[in-house]
Every structure is written in C-alpha cells, then in structure tokens.
C-alpha positions in Angstrom: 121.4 82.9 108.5 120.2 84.5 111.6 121.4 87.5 110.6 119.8 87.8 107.1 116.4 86.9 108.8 116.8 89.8 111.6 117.7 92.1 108.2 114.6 91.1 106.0 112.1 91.3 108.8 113.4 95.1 109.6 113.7 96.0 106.0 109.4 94.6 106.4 108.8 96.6 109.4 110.7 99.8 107.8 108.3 99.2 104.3 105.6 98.6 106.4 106.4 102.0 108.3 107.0 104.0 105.4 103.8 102.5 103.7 101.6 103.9 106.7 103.4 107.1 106.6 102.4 107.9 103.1 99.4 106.9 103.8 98.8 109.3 106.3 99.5 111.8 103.8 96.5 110.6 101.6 94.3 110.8 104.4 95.4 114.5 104.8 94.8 115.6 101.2 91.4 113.6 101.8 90.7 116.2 104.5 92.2 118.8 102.6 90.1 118.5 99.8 86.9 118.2 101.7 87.8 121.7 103.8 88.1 122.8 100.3 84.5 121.7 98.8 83.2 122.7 102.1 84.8 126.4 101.4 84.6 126.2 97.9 83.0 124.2 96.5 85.2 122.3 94.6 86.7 119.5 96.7 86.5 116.7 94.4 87.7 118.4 91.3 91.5 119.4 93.9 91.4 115.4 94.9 91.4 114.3 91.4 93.7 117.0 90.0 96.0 116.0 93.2 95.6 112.3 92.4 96.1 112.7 88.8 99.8 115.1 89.0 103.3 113.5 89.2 102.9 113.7 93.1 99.9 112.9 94.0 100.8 109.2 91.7 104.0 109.0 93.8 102.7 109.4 96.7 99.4 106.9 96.1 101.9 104.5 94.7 104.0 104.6 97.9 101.3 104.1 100.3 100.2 100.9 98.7 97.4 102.2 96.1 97.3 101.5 92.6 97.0 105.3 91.3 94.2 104.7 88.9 91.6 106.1 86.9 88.4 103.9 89.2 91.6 105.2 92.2 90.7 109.2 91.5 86.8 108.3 91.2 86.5 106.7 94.0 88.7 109.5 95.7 86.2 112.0 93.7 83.2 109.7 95.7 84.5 110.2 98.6 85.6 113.8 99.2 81.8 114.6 97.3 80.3 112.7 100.6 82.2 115.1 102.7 82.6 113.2 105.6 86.2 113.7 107.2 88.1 110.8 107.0 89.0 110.4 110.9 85.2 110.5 111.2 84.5 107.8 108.4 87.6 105.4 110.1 85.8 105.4 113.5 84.4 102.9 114.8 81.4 104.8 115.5 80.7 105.8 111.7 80.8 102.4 110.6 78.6 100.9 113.1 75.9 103.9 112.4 76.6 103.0 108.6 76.0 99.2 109.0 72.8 100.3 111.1 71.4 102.2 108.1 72.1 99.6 105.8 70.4 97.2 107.9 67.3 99.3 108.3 67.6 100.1 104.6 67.5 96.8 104.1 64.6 95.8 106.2 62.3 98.2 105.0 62.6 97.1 101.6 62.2 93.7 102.6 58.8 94.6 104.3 57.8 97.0 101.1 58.5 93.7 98.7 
C-alpha cells in the first residue's frame, strides 16, 4: 500500500513538473510575441496564430489551459498591452496595478 502511495504522489509531482514546464513555454511565446509587436507591429495577430495551430493547442493543453477561443483573446489582450510577462508576474507590477485601481476608484467615487 505504501508503495502505491510513494508511486501516485511522484507520478503528482512529475505532472505537476511537466505542467510548469510547458508553462514556461507559454510565457516565452508571450514574450516572443510582444518583442514582435514591439518590432513589428503585429504581436497579437503571431499569439493567436500560435495559439490557434496544432502546437500551440498542445502545448496550452499541456500546461493546464483550456486552448480556447476567450483563451487566444485573452492571449491577443495581453500581448496588445505589451507588458513583458516577467514584468506583469512581479510583485511590484501588481501592487502598482492595485494602486491604480484604487486611485481609479477613489476619484470616481469623489466625481459621483
């Protein structure tokens, strides 16, 4: 018994593993695709052609994402922003984003 339990939580860990590893590789075409809009200009149109293809499915599908049509939009959203994704992850980005949305927020509640 021991022994199936040692063998299902390392198959977890490995799925787990590979899991992050793909999604590593989403986070890369992120980036690539924004060097691209930056460069050319058309950033969002490579994500979704990416995200749309045989291996950009595979690879979404492996990391854990459902590789849908609101998927490739939101992928389109975010690439358009141009904000690289290890900036957008940090904890820095987020707290200036929560800061915005908080003044945002304020000032409309003063204009009302």
């Amino acid at each position: 018994m021991a022994d199936f339990v040692d063998g299902t939580a390392f198959n977890h860990e490995q799925g787990n593993r590979a899991r992050k590893l793909f999604a590593a590789v989403v986070l890369a075409a992120l980036d690539d695709a924004i060097a691209d809009d930056k460069k050319y200009g058309n950033g969002p149109d490579q994500i979704a052609r990416w995200a749309r293809s045989r291996d950009g499915r595979e690879v979404l599908s492996c990391a854990g994402i459902d590789p849908n049509e609101r998927v490739v939009k939101g992928l389109m959203e975010f690439v358009g922003k141009g904000v690289r994704t290890s900036v957008a992850l940090s904890r820095e980005e987020s707290e200036r984003r929560h800061a915005a949305e908080a003044a945002a927020a304020e000032e409309a509640r003063r204009a009302a």
